[in-house]
N, CA and C atoms as a LAMMPS dump frame, in Angstrom:
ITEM: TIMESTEP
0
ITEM: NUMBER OF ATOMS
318
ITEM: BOX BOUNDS ff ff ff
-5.0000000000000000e+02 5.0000000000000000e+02
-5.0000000000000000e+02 5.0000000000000000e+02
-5.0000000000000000e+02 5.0000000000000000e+02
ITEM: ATOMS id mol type element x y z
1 1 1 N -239.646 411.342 -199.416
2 1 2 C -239.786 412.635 -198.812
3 1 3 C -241.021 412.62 -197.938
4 2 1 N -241.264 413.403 -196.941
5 2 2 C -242.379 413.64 -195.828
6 2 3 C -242.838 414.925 -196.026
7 3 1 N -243.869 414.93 -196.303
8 3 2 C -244.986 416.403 -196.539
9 3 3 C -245.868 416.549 -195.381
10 4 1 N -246.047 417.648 -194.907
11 4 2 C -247.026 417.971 -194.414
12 4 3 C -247.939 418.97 -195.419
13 5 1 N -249.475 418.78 -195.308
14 5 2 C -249.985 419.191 -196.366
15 5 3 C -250.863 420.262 -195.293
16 6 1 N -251.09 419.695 -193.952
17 6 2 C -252.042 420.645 -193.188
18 6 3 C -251.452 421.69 -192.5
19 7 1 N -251.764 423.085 -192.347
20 7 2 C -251.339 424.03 -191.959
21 7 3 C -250.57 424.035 -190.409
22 8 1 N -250.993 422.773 -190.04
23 8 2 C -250.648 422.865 -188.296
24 8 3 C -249.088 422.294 -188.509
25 9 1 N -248.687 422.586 -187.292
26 9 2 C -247.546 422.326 -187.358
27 9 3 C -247.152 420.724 -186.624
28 10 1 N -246.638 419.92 -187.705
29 10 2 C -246.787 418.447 -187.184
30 10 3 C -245.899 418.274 -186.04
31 11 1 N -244.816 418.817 -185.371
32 11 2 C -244.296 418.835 -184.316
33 11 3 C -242.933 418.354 -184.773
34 12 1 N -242.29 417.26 -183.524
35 12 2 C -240.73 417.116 -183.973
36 12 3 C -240.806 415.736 -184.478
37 13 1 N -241.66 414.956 -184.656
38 13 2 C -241.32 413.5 -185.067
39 13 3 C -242.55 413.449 -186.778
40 14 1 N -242.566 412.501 -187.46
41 14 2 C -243.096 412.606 -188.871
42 14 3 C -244.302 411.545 -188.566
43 15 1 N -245.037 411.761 -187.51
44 15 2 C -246.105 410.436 -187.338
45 15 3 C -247.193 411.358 -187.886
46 16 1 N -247.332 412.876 -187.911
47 16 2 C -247.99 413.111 -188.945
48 16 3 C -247.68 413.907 -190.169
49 17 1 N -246.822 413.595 -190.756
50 17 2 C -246.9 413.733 -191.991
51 17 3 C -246.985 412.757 -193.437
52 18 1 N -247.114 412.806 -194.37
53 18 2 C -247.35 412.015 -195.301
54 18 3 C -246.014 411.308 -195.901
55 19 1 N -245.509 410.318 -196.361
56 19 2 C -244.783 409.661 -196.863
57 19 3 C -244.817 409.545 -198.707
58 20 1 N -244.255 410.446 -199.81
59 20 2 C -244.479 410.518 -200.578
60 20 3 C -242.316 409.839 -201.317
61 21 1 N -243.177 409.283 -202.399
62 21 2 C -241.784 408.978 -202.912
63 21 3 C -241.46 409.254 -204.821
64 22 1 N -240.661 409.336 -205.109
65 22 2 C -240.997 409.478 -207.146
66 22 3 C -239.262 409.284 -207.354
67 23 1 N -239.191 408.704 -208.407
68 23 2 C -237.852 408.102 -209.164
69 23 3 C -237.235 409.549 -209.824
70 24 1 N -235.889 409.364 -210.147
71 24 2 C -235.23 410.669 -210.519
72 24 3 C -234.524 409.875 -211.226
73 25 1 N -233.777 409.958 -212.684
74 25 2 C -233.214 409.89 -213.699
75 25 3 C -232.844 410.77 -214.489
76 26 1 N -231.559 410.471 -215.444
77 26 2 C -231.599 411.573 -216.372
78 26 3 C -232.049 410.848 -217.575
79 27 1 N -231.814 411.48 -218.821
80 27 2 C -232.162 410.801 -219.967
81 27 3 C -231.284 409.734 -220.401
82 28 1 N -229.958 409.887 -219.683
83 28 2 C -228.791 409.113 -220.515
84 28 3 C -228.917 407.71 -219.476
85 29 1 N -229.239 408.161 -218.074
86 29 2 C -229.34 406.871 -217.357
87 29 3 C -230.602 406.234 -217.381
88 30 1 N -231.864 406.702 -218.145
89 30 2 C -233.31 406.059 -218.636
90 30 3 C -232.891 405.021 -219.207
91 31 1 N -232.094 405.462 -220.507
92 31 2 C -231.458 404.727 -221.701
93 31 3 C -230.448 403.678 -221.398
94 32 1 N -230.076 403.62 -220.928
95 32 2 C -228.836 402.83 -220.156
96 32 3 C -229.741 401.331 -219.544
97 33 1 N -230.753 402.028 -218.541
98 33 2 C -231.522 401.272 -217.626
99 33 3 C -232.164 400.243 -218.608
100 34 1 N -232.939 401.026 -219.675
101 34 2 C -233.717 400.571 -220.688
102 34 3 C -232.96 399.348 -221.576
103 35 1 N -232.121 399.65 -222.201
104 35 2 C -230.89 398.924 -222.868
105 35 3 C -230.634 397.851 -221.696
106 36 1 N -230.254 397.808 -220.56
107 36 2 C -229.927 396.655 -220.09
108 36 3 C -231.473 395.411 -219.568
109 37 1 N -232.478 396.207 -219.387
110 37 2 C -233.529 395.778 -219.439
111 37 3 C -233.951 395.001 -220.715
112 38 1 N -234.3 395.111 -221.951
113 38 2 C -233.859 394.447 -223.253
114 38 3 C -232.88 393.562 -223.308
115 39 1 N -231.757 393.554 -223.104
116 39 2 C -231.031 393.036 -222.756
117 39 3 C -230.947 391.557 -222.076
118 40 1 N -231.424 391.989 -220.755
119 40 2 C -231.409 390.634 -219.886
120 40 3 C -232.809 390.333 -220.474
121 41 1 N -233.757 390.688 -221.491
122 41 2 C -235.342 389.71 -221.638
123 41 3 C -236.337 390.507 -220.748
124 42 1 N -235.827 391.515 -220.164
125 42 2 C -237.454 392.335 -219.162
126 42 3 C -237.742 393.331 -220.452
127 43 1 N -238.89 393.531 -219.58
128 43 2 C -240.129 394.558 -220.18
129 43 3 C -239.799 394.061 -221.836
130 44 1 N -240.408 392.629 -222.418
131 44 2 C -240.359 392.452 -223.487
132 44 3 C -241.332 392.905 -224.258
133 45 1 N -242.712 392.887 -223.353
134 45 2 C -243.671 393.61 -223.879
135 45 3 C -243.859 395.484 -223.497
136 46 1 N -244.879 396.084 -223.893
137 46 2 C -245.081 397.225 -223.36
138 46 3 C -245.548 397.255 -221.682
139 47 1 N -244.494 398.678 -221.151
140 47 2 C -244.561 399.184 -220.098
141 47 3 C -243.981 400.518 -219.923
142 48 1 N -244.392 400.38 -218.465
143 48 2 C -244.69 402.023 -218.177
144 48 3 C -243.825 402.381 -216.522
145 49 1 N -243.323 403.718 -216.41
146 49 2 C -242.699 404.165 -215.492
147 49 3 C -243.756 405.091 -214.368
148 50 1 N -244.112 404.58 -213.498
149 50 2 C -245.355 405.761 -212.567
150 50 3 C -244.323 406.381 -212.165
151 51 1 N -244.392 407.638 -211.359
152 51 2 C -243.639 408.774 -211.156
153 51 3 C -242.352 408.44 -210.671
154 52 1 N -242.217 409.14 -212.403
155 52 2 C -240.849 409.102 -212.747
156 52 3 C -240.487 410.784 -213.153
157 53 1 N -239.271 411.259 -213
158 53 2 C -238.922 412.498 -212.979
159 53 3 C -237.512 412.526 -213.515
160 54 1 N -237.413 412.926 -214.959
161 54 2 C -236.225 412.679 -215.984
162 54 3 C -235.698 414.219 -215.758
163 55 1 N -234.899 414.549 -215.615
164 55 2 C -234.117 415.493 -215.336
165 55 3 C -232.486 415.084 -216.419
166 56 1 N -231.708 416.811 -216.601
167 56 2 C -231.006 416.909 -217.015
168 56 3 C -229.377 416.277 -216.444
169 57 1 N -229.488 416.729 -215.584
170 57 2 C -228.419 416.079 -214.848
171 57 3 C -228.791 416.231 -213.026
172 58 1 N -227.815 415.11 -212.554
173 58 2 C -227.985 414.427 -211.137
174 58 3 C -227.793 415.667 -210.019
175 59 1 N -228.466 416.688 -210.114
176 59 2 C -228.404 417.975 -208.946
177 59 3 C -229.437 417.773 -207.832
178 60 1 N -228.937 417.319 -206.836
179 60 2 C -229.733 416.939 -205.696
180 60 3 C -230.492 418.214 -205.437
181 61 1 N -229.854 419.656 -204.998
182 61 2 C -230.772 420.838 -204.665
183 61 3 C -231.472 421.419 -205.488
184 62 1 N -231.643 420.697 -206.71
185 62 2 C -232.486 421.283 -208.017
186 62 3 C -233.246 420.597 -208.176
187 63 1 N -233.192 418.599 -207.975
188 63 2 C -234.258 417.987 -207.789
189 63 3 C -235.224 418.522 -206.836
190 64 1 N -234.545 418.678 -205.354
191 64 2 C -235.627 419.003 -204.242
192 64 3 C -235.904 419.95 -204.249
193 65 1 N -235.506 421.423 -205.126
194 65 2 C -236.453 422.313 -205.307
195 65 3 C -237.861 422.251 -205.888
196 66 1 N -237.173 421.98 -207.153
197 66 2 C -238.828 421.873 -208.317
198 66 3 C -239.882 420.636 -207.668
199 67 1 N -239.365 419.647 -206.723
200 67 2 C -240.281 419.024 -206.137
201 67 3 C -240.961 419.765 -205.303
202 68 1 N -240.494 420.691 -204.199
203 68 2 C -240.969 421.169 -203.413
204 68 3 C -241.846 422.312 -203.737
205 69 1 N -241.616 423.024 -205.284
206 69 2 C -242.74 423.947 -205.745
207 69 3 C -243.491 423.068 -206.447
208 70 1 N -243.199 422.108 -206.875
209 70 2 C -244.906 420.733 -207.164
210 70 3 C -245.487 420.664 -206.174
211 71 1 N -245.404 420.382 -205.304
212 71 2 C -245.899 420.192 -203.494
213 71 3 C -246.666 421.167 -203.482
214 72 1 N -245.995 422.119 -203.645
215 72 2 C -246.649 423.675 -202.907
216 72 3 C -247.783 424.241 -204.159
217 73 1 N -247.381 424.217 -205.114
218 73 2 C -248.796 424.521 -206.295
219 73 3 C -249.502 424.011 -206.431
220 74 1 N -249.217 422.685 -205.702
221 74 2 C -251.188 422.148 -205.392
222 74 3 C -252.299 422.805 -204.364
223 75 1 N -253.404 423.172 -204.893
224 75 2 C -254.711 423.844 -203.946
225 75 3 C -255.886 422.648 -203.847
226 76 1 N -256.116 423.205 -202.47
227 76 2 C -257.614 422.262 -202.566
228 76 3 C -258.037 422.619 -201.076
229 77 1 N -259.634 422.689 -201.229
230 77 2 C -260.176 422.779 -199.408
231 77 3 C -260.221 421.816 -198.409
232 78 1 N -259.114 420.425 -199.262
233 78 2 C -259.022 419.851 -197.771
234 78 3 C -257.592 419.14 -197.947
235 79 1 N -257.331 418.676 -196.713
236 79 2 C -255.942 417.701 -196.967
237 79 3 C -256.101 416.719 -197.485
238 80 1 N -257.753 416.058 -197.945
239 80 2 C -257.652 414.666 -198.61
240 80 3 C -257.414 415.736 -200.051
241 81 1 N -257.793 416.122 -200.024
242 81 2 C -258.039 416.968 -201.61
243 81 3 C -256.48 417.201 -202.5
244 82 1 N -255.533 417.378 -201.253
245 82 2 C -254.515 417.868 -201.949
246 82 3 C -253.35 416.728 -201.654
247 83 1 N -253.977 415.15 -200.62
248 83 2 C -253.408 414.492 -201.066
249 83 3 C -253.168 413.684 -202.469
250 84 1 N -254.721 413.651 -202.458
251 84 2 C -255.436 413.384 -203.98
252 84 3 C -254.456 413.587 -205.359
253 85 1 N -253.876 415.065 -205.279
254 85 2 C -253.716 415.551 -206.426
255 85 3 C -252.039 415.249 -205.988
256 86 1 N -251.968 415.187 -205.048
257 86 2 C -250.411 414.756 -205.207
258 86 3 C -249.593 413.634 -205.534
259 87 1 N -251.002 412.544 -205.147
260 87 2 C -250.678 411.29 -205.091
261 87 3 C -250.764 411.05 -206.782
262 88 1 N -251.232 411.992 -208.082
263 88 2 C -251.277 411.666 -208.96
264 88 3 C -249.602 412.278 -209.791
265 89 1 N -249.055 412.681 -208.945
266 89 2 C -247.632 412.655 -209.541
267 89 3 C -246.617 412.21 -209.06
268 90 1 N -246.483 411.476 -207.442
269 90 2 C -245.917 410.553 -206.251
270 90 3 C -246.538 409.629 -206.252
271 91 1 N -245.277 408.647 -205.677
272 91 2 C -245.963 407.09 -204.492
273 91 3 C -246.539 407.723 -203.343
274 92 1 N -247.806 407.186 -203.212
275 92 2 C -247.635 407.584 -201.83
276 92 3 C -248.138 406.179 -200.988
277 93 1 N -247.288 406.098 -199.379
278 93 2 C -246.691 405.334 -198.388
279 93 3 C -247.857 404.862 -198.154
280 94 1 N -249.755 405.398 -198.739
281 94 2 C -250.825 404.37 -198.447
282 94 3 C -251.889 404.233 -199.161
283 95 1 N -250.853 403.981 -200.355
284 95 2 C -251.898 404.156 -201.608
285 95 3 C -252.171 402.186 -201.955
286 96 1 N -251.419 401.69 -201.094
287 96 2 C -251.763 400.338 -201.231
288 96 3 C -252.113 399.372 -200.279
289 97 1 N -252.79 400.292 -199.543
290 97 2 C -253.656 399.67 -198.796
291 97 3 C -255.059 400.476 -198.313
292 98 1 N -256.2 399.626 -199.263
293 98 2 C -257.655 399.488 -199.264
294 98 3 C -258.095 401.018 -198.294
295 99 1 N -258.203 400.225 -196.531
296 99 2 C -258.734 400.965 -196.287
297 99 3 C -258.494 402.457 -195.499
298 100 1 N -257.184 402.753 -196.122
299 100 2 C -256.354 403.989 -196.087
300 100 3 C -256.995 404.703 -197.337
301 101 1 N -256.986 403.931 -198.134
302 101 2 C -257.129 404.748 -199.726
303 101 3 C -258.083 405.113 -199.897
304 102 1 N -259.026 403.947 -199.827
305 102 2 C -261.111 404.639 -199.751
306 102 3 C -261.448 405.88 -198.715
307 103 1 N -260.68 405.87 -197.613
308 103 2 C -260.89 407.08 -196.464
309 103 3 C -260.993 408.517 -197.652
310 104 1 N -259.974 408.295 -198.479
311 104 2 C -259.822 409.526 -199.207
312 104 3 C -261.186 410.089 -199.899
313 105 1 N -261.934 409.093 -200.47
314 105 2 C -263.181 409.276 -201.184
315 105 3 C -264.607 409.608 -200.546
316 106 1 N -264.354 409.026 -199.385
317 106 2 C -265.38 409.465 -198.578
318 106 3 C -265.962 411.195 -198.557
């Protein structure tokens, strides 16, 4: 998904907006995933899912709602601020690379 987090209006193309991404599952297809994972010998030891979003069943306009009021109930006085807090429940498109990521801390 593409966020804009700053009030301006990014125009008609997404060169400025943010690139955010998070996994969607239900519980029965976690389990499934999990089971065949065991299975073939992965994740033999302990591990972990980063944003991941288990839902009841596969409703595309119910996923992208409750995402889009996560988006929107984040506050902060700047756009690093509220990338910050977003990026702690999303991928986000430059969280893996150095000197994209330190810009934020500055």
């Amino acid at each position: 998904m593409f966020y804009n987090f700053s009030k301006e209006y990014p125009g008609d193309n997404f060169d400025n907006l943010e690139y955010l991404n998070i996994s969607v599952v239900t519980p029965f297809g976690l389990a499934k995933y999990l089971r065949n994972c065991i299975n073939e010998g992965l994740y033999s030891n302990i591990f972990f899912f980063p944003y991941l979003l288990v839902v009841e069943k596969n409703d595309e306009d119910e996923i992208m709602n409750f995402i889009k009021v996560e988006l929107q109930s984040l506050y902060g006085r700047t756009e690093n601020e509220l990338l910050l807090k977003a990026i702690r429940k999303f991928s986000w498109e430059s969280e893996e690379i150095p000197e994209v990521y330190n810009r934020l801390f500055k």
